[in-house]
NUKOLTI-920168 format. One record per residue (C-alpha): y, x, z. Coordinates in pm, whole numbers, plus 50000, padded with zeros to 5 digits. Layout:
REM NUKOLTI-920168
YXZ;...
REM end
This chain:
REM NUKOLTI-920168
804491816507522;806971784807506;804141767607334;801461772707563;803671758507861;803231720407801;799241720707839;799511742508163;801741723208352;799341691108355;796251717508386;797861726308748;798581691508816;794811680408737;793421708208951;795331700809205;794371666609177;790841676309192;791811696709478;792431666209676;790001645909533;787321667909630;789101672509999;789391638410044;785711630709929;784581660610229;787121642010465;785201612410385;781881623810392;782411642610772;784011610110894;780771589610794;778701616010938;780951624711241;780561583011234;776911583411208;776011610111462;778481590711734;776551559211662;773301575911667;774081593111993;775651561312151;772131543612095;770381573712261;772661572012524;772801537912581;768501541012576;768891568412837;771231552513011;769141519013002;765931534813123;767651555913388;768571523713505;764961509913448;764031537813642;766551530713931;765171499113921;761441504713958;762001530814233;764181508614421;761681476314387;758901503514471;760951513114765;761661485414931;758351470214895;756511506515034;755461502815344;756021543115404;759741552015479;761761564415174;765141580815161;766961600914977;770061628114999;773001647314821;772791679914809;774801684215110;772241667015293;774251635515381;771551604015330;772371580515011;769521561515058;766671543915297;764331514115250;764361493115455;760451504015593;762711537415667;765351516615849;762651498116016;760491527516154;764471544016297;765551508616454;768901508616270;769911490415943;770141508615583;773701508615583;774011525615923;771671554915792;773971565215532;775581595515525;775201611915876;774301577616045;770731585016008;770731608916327;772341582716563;768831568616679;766971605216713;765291605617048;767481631517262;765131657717287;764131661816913;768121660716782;768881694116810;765541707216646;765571683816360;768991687316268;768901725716243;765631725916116;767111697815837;770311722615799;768371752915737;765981732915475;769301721415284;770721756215274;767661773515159;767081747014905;763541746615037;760781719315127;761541698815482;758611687815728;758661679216091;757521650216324;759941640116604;760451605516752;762831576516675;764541558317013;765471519516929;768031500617102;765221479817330;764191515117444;761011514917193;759961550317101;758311553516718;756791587216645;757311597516260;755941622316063;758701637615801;758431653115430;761401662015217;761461677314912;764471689214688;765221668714328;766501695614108;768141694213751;766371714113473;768461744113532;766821744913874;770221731214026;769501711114328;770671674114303;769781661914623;766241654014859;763781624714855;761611621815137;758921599415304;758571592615636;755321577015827;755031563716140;752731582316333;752981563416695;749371552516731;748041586516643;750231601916886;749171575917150;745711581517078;746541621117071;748321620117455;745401596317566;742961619417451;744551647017607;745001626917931;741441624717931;740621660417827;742981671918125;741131645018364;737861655918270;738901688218306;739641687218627;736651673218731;735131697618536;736801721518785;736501708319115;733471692719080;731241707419351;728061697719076;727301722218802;727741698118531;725531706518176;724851694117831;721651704817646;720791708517350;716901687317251;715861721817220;716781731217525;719471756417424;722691753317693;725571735717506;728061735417775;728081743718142;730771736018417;732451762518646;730711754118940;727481766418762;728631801118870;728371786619251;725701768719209;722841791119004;724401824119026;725701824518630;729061824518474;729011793218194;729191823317911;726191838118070;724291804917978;725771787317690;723821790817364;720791805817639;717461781717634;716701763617925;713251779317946;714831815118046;715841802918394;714261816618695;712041784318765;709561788919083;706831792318939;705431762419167;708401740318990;708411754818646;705981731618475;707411701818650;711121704418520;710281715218198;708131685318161;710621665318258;712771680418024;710801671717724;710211635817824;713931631517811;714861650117481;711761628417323;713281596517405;710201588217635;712671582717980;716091578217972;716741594318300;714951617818580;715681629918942;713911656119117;714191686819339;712961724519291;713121756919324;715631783419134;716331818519169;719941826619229;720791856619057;723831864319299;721991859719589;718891870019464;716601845419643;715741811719549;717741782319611;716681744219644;718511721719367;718131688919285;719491676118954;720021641218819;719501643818408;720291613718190;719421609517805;722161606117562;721321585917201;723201585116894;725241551016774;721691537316674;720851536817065;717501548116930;717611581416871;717611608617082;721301632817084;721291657617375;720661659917751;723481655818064;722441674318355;724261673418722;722871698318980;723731706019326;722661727019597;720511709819873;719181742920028;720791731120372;719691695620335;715781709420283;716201737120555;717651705720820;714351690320623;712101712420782;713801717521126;713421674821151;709481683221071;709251709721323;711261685421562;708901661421533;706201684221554;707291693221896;708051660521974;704941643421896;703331676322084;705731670722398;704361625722371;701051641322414;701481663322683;702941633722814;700451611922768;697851634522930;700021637023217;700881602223288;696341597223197;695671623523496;698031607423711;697161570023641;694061581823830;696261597524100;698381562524156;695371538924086;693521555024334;695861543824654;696891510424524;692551501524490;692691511924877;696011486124956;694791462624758;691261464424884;692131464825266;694391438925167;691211417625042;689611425125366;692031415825584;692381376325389;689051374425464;689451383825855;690771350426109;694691358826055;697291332126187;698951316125895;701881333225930;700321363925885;697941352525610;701131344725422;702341376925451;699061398125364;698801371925115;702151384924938;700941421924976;697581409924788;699741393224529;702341423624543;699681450324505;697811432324205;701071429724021;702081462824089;698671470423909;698901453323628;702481468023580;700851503623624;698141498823320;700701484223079;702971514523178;700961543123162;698981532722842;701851555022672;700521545522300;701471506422396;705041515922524;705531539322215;704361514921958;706101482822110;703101466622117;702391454022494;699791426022457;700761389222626;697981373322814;697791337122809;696201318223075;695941288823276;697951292823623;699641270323888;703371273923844;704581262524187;701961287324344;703711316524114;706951305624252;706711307024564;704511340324537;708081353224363;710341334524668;708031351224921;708751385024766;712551381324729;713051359625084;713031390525315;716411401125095;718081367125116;717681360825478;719021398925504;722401387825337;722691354825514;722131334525173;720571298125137;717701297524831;716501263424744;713901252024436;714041219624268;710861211724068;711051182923834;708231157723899;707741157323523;706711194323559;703011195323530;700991218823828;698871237023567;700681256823219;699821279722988;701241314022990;701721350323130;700991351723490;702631385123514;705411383023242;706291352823417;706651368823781;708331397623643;711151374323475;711681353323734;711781383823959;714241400523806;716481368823795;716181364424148;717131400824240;720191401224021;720511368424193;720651382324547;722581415324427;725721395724339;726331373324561;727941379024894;727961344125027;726331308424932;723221298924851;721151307924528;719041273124346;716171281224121;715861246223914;712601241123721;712211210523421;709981200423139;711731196122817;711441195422425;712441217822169;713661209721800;710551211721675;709061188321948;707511221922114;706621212322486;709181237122736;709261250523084;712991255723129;714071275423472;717311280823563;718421305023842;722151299123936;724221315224228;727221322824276;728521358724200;731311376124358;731841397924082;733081366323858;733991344724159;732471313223986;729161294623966;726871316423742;723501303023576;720921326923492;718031308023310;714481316723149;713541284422993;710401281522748;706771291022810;705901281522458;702931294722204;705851299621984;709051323221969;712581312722057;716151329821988;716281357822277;720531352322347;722001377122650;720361379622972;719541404223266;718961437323138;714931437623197;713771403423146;714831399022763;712091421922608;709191403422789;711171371922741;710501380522368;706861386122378;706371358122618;707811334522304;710631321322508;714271322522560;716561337222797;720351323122822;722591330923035;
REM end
């Protein structure tokens, strides 16, 4: 037993030296592999870690170079990040938009729906999309449209959102004008007293106005997708508008008006109408696209129509009654003015003093004019028609004159008046002209003359003169001295001419035969 002690003491020793050896060499071997695996995962890391920030990188340059809005929250909601296309479209700068900033430009009446509708997203952890408008500082409103979407870890944790925004401003402009003119049209549409329509080439109803209803008797349901050859056409007007109708959808007019007949189904009866159709073309301007219609009701325009024909009916009957009866009677007056001016004849030709040869002379003269005046005045065709002939002739003014002072004397010496003539010697004896027009003017002159004037004296002044075209005139003036105006008055026919002159205010009688006589009357 003693002798087996000295071997087994080192035996422990060395085992126990192998013990450690072998510990240490584990120790060793973990530390280089606890060593290795660090390093290893460092690297990783540090790759991750670098392309994470390569990442960051090309998202940010991608963000601030994208011309849509980008941002980008915690998961509380509160905004990390905008571009600046994002801060551009809200009117504030990036920095401002962090965190709860963002909201501080929402137009007033969008804040309270987008933040709850924002809240409620964030809580549910769900998508976010809305459009509502941004107010800037110089009172600029930008519409946006909103899309938000929730970045979650791969557990399914939510990080945070990224969103884009767009500016939507000119399609909501275009939207409200389009609407503005939807409403405006449909108002028309409304209150237009024309039935408006559009029709289809093949004549199928593609829209009708309200007023149809009024107009034709049929609601705008009862005719849409209904073909324009089922309405109640007279037969008399059928053909005519359906020709019509198929010259426009061919492209052969671009345009047609006419009037006809259509039975009104409410009223059951037929109604006049008169529509005014126009061609639309596609883009190409060539080809044809549909039909426009407007129609309105002109039954009381053709009914007062007809009651203006059977006016004029009666009216042209009532000008020929009148006409007969002014033919029987022409017989009637001619009859004693032959006899005056017959016995007149005869007693010019019996031995008369010259006084009263003068004076049978002016009945003579008086009788024949009266005459004349009667056949111009009872052919009633001439008077209707304006067309009263003008007889020239050869005739001695200064014996017309005083045939006209002999007439109008009796009145003058009646009112205690003075009437003198001055002929210019220039003025030739014979002219050319209208015997009776002539009388008549001169006449009339004189009497309104005599009429208004109370006291004085009453000059008839006759010259020769020239007009602007070197036209030879006979220019009488008849002044006197009114008491209505209280000053010297001048009442003048001037121009006997084969050629017309400007007809400016006169007496109320004289200026029509002034007018046919080619002359002038001034006052």
């Amino acid at each position: 037993m003693s002798s087996a002690l000295p071997w087994l003491v080192p035996a422990v020793v060395l085992g126990v030296a192998l013990v450690v050896l072998v510990t240490l060499l584990i120790y060793a071997g973990c530390k280089y592999y606890v060593r290795r695996e660090v390093s290893v995962r460092t690297v990783k890391l540090r790759e991750a870690l670098d392309a994470f920030a390569e990442s960051e990188r090309r998202f940010q340059a991608l963000a601030d170079f994208a011309p849509a809005g980008i941002f980008r929250t915690n998961a509380e909601g509160r905004c990390t990040y905008v571009n600046p296309a994002w801060a551009k479209m809200a009117g504030q700068s990036q920095e401002a938009a962090l965190g709860e900033g963002w909201a501080r430009t929402l137009f007033a009446q969008d804040i309270d729906r987008v933040k709850t509708g924002w809240a409620e997203a964030v809580a549910k952890r769900s998508d976010f999309s809305t459009a509502f408008r941004w107010r800037h500082d110089d009172g600029r409103i930008v519409w946006v449209d909103v899309l938000g979407h929730p970045e979650m870890k791969d557990n399914g944790e939510v990080t945070g959102y990224i969103g884009v925004t767009i500016d939507i401003t000119e399609r909501k402009d275009a939207e409200f004008r389009l609407a503005e003119r939807d409403a405006q049209l449909s108002i028309l549409a409304q209150n237009a007293t024309d039935a408006m329509f559009r029709i289809a080439l093949d004549g199928t109803y593609l829209y009708a106005s309200p007023s149809a209803e009024h107009i034709i008797g049929l609601k705008p349901a009862e005719l849409i997708g209904k073909s324009l050859e089922g309405r109640f056409f007279h037969p008399e007007d059928k053909e005519k508008v359906l020709a019509s109708f198929r010259a426009l959808a061919a492209g052969e007019i671009d345009s047609a008006m006419m009037a006809y007949r259509s039975w009104k189904g409410d009223e059951s009866r037929y109604v006049w109408l008169e529509s005014s159709s126009g061609l639309v073309r596609e883009p190409d301007g060539q080809t044809p696209r549909e039909v426009v219609a407007s129609i309105r009701d002109i039954t009381a325009r053709k009914q007062m129509e007809e009651e203006l024909v059977e006016a004029r009916r009666n009216a042209e009957a009532a000008a020929s009654a009148k006409a007969g009866f002014l033919a029987n009677m022409s017989h009637e007056i001619r009859t004693p003015m032959n006899g005056v001016i017959g016995f007149t004849e005869l007693l010019l030709a019996s031995d008369l003093t010259p006084e009263q040869r003068s004076y049978v002379q002016t009945i003579s003269d008086s009788g024949q004019a009266m005459m004349n005046l009667l056949n111009d005045i009872l052919d009633i065709s001439k008077i209707e028609s304006g067309q009263m002939g003008i007889v020239f002739e050869t005739i001695k003014l200064r014996h017309e004159l005083r045939s006209c002072i002999r007439l109008i004397q009796p009145n003058v010496r009646a009112k205690g008046l003075d009437l003198s003539v001055e002929i210019a010697p220039d003025v030739p004896q014979f002219i050319v002209a209208d015997p009776l027009r002539l009388r008549q003017i001169v006449l009339n002159l004189l009497g309104n003359a005599v009429k208004f004037t109370e006291h004085g004296g009453i000059r008839i002044t006759v010259q020769a003169g020239t007009a602007q075209d070197e036209t030879a005139v006979l220019c009488i003036d008849v002044k006197d001295r009114g008491s209505a105006s209280g000053r010297t008055g001048s009442r003048r026919y001037s121009s006997i001419s084969p050629r017309g002159r400007t007809i400016r205010p006169g007496a109320t009688v004289a200026p029509g035969w002034v007018w046919r006589s080619a002359a002038s009357l001034q006052r």
